[in-house]
N, C-alpha and C positions, 0 to 999 in steps of 0.2 A: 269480692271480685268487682263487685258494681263500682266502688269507692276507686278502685285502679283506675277501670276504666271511665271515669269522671273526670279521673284529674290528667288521665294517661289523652287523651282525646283532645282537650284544650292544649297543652304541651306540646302535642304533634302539629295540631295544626298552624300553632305558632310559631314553630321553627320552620314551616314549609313556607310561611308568607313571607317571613325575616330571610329566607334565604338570597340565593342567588340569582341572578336573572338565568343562568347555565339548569336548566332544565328536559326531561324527556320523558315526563309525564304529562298524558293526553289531557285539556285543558275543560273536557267533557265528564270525566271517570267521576265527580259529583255526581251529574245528572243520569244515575240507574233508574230503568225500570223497577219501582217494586208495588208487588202489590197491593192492595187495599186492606185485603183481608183474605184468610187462606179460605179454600176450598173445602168445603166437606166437616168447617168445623163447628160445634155444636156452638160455641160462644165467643167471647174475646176479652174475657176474664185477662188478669196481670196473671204475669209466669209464676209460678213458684220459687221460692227464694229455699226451700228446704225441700226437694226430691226425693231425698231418702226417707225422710218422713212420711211421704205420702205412699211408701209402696210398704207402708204398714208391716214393718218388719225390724222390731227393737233389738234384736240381737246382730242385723247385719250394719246398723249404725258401729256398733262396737270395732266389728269384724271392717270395716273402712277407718274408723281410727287408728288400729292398728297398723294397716297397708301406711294410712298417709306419717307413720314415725318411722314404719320398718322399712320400706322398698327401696330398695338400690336405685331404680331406675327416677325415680322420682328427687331423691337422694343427688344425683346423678346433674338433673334440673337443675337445682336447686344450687348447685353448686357453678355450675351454667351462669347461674344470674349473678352471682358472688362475682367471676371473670369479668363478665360485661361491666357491674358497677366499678371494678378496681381499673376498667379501659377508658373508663370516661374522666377519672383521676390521671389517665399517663395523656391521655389527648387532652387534656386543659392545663396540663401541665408544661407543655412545649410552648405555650403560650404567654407562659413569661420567663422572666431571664434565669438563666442557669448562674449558679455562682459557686466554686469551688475551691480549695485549698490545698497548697501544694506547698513539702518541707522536706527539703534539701541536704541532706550533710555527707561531706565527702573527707577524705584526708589523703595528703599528699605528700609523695617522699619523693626529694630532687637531690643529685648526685653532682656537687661543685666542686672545682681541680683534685688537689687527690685525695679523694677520698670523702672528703667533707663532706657531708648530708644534712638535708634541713628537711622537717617537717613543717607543714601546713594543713592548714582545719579552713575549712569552708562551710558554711552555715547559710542557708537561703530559704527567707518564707517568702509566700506569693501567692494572692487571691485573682483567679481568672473569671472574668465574665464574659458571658454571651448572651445574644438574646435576637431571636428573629423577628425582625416587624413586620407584622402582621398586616399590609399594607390590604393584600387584593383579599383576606380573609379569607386566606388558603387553611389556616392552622384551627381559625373559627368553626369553617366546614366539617374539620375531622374532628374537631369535639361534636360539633351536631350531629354526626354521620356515628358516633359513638353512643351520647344519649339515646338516638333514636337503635340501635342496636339493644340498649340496656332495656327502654320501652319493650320492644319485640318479643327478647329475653324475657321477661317480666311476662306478658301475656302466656308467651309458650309455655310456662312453669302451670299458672293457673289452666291452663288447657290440660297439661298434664295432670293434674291432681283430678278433675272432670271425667280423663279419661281412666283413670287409678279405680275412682268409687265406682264409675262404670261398669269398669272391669272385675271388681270385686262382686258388685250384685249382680251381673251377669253369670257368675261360676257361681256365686251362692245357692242360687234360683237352679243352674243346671243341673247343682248336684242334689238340692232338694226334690228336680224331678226323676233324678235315674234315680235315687232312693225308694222316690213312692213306684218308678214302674219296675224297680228290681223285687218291691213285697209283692206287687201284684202278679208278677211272674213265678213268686216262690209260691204264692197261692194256688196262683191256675195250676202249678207242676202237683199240688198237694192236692188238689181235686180231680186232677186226670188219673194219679196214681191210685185214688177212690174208687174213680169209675173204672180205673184198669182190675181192680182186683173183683169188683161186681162183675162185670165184663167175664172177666176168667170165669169164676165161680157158675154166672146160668149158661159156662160151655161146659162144662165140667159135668151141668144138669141136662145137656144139651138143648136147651134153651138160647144157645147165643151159635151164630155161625164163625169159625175158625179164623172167616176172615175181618169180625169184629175185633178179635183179638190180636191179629196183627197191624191193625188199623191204631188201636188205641195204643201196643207199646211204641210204637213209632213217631204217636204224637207223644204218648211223654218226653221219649228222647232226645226229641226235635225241643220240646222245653226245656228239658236237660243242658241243652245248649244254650236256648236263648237265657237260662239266666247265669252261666257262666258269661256270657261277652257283656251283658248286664253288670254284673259285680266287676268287671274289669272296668265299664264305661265310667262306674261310679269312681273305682279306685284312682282312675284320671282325672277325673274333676275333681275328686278331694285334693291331689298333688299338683294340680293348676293353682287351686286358692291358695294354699300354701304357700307356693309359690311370691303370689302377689302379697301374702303378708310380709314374706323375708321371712315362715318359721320354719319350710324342709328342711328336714323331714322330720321336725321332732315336734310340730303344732297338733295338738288332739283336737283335729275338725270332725265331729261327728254332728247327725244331723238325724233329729227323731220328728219333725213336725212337717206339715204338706204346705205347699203352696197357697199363699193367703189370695185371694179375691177380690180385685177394687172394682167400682161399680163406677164411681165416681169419673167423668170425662177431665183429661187436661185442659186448661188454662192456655191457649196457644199464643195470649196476646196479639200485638201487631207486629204484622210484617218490618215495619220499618223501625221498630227497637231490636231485630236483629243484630247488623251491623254496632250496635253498642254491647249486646250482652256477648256476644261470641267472642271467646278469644280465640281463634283460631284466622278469625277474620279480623280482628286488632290486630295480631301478628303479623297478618300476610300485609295489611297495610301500611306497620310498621318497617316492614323488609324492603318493601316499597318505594320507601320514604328515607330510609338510608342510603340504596342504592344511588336514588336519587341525588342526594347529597353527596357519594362518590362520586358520582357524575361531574359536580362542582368541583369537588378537589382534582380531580383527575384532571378539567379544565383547567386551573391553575395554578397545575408545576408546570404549565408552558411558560409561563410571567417568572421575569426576575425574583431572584432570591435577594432580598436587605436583610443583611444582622450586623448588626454594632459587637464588635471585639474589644473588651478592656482587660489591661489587669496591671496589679498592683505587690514591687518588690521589692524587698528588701536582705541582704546581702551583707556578711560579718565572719570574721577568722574567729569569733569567741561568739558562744550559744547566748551568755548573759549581757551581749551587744548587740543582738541579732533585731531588736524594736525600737532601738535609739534611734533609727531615721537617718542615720548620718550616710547611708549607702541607698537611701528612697529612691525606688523610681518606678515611673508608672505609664501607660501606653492607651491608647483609645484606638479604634481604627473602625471604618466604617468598611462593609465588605457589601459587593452587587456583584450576585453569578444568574447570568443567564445563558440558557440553554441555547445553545447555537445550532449544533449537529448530532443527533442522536438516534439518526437511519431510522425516523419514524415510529420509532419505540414511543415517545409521548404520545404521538398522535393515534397509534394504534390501540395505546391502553385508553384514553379518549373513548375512543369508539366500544371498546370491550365495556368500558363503563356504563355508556347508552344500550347497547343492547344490550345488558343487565335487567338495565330499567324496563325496557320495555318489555322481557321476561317475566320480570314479577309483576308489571300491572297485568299483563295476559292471566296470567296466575292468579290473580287476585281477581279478578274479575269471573275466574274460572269458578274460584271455590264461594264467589259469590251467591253465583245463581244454580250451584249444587246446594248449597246449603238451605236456602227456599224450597230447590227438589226435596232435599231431606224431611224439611219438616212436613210440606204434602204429601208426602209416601206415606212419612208413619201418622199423619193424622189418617188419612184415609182407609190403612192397613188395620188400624186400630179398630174403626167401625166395620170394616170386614171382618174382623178376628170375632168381632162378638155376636155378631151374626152366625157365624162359622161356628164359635162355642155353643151358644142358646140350642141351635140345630143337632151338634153332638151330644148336647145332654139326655134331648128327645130320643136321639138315635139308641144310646145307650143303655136308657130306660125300656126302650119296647125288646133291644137286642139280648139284655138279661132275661128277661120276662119267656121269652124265644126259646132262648136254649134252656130254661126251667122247665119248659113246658114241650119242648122236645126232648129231653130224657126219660121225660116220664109216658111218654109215648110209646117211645121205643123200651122201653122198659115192660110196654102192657101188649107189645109185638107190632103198634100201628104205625111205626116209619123205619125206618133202617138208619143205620148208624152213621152212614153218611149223610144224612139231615141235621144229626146232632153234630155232626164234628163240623160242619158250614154252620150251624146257628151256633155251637162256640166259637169259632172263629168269627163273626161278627160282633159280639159281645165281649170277647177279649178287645179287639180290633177297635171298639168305642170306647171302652174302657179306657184303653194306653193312650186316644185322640183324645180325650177329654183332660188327663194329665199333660199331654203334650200341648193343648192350648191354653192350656193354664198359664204352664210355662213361656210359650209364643207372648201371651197378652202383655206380661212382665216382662219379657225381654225388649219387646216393642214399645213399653212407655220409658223405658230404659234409656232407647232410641230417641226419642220423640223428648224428652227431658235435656238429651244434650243440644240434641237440633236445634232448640228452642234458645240453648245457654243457659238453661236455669243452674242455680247454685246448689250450694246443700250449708248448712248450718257447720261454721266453723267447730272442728274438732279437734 
């Protein structure tokens, strides 16, 4: 992607200087604020050039190779940039002369005093040329306003593949964590069911009061449920990835292993290698920078039209005469159409063209300084998240501990049952958070990887 945008970048900016003086880009849109260095972050290390590597997960490299041969929508892209490169071929083409071939044969039957009929054969070849001069560099504009379309094309492909593996390890991750809280919920239902039948039995001794026993079937049932919508949440996220591979419904995505753990902080680099690594913002630039150049052309189908008309014929009663020359003749003509009266239509599409522009520099400018927001958010999300983690693990730890030691209490008659069913529920309740910001931290560098522009290692 770097290598694109290297050469995509000099390219651009050199067709914007060769252009026209017809312009409606703000003569400031260079000079952005940006910052120094982000907020909050631990270093300013260079980005990472292979992101999926670093989120320590060798079988979801796999599982993104797949996405970027199999997916429609990328597919879809891809096929995108094919159109734009074959429109820069038809707009460089109007720019020089057209020459074509034309062959003639007729026959003729004429009816002379009575009756008499004669046949005739008519035979005619003939090469026509045209070709429009390019005087005010109307036709030059809309090859520029084409390249820079195919640029655009080209970034938004790469954007798409960014947001592909994205997308992939983000559902990877999701359904590795409804996996691990679908065991953990099958567990708690197979320990409550434990303590339901302990439960029962010191009522049975009358050691237990009636109303333990409808306390405890209740909360099984109530897990009964939660791990039915469990196994569905999973069944959904397995038929999402799928999905993005292109293999529904027939991909065997199953998933035995828990969420890995990176310790390690991002690399945020500088602020101002943004605007080079992001394609999203080489895009919007590129869009930009076209419109811009419609601007131009749309300025200059007010100016007269010059093209040179030639052509070249020859004419013969017999096919094996028809190159002798002896019927040669040939034509040149210079042609100038300028637009006189057309109720304001040029001039209005003029305007439609400017305020184009100054839509997408608004735009561009827009997704500028969101994209700075993006990467402060998730740098600063990130060092919350683990703060937020470190604290759930504590939590989790004293909250197990709790309701160990609240069963066995109430087991010896020193608390009541509603102690233990608040201290399991605190110790579930740490349990599922402590999986759940597993999950958060990973989805979050996810974030913070694209923000960034980082790449991944061609696959």
């Amino acid at each position: 992607m770097n290598c694109f945008f290297s050469r995509a970048c000099p390219v651009a900016v050199a067709l914007l200087l060769t252009g026209c003086s017809i312009t409606a880009i703000s003569p400031d849109i260079q000079d952005q604020d940006v910052p120094a260095t982000w907020r909050g972050a631990a270093g300013q290390g260079p980005v990472s050039d292979d992101w999926l590597t670093d989120l320590g997960d060798g079988e979801l490299s796999t599982l993104v190779s797949r996405a970027m041969q199999n997916n429609y929508r990328l597919a879809e892209q891809a096929a995108s940039v094919d159109e734009a490169r074959l429109a820069v071929i038809v707009s460089g083409a109007d720019r020089l002369p057209e020459l074509s071939l034309a062959v003639d044969a007729s026959r003729r039957q004429s009816i002379i005093g009575e009756g008499a009929k004669t046949l005739g054969n008519r035979f005619e070849i003939g090469l026509d040329l045209s070709w429009e001069i390019d005087v005010w560099g109307k036709l030059s504009d809309a090859e520029k306003q084409a390249s820079l379309n195919l640029l655009a094309e080209e970034a938004r492909y790469q954007h798409a593949r960014l947001q592909l593996a994205a997308s992939v390890s983000r559902s990877w991750f999701n359904m590795i964590s409804a996996n691990q809280l679908l065991i953990l919920f099958q567990q708690r239902l197979a320990n409550l069911k434990v303590d339901t039948d302990i439960i029962e039995s010191a009522y049975r001794q009358g050691l237990a009061d009636s109303l333990d026993v409808y306390l405890t079937r209740s909360t099984v049932e109530q897990e009964r449920a939660r791990v039915a919508r469990q196994a569905q949440l999973l069944s959904e996220n397995k038929i999402a990835l799928q999905l993005l591979l292109a293999d529904y419904p027939d991909a065997d995505v199953n998933v035995t292993k828990e969420l890995v753990i990176i310790d390690q902080a991002v690399p945020p680099g500088l602020p101002s290698e943004l605007l080079r690594r992001r394609p999203d913002l080489q895009q919007a630039w590129m869009n930009l920078l076209a419109a811009d150049a419609g601007l131009a052309l749309a300025h200059k189908r007010r100016f007269p039209r010059i093209a040179l008309v030639g052509a070249v014929s020859d004419v013969s009663g017999e096919l094996g005469r028809l190159l002798n020359g002896s019927a040669l003749a040939w034509s040149l003509l210079g042609n100038l159409t300028q637009p006189l009266f057309t109720a304001g239509r040029l001039k209005a599409l003029e305007g439609q063209a400017r305020a184009r522009v100054v839509q997408l520099e608004n735009q561009y400018l827009d997704k500028l300084y969101r994209a700075f927001s993006e990467v402060e958010n998730a740098v600063s999300r990130d060092a919350s998240l683990r703060v937020e983690y470190q604290a759930t693990l504590a939590s989790e730890k004293n909250a197990v501990a709790a309701f160990t030691l609240s069963f066995e209490q109430y087991q010896r008659g020193l608390v009541t049952y509603t102690t233990v069913l608040e201290s399991q529920r605190r110790a579930f309740d740490a349990q599922s958070a402590v999986i759940d910001l597993r999950n958060q931290l990973l989805q979050n560098r996810i974030v913070l990887h694209l923000a960034l522009g980082g790449d991944f290692a061609s696959l």
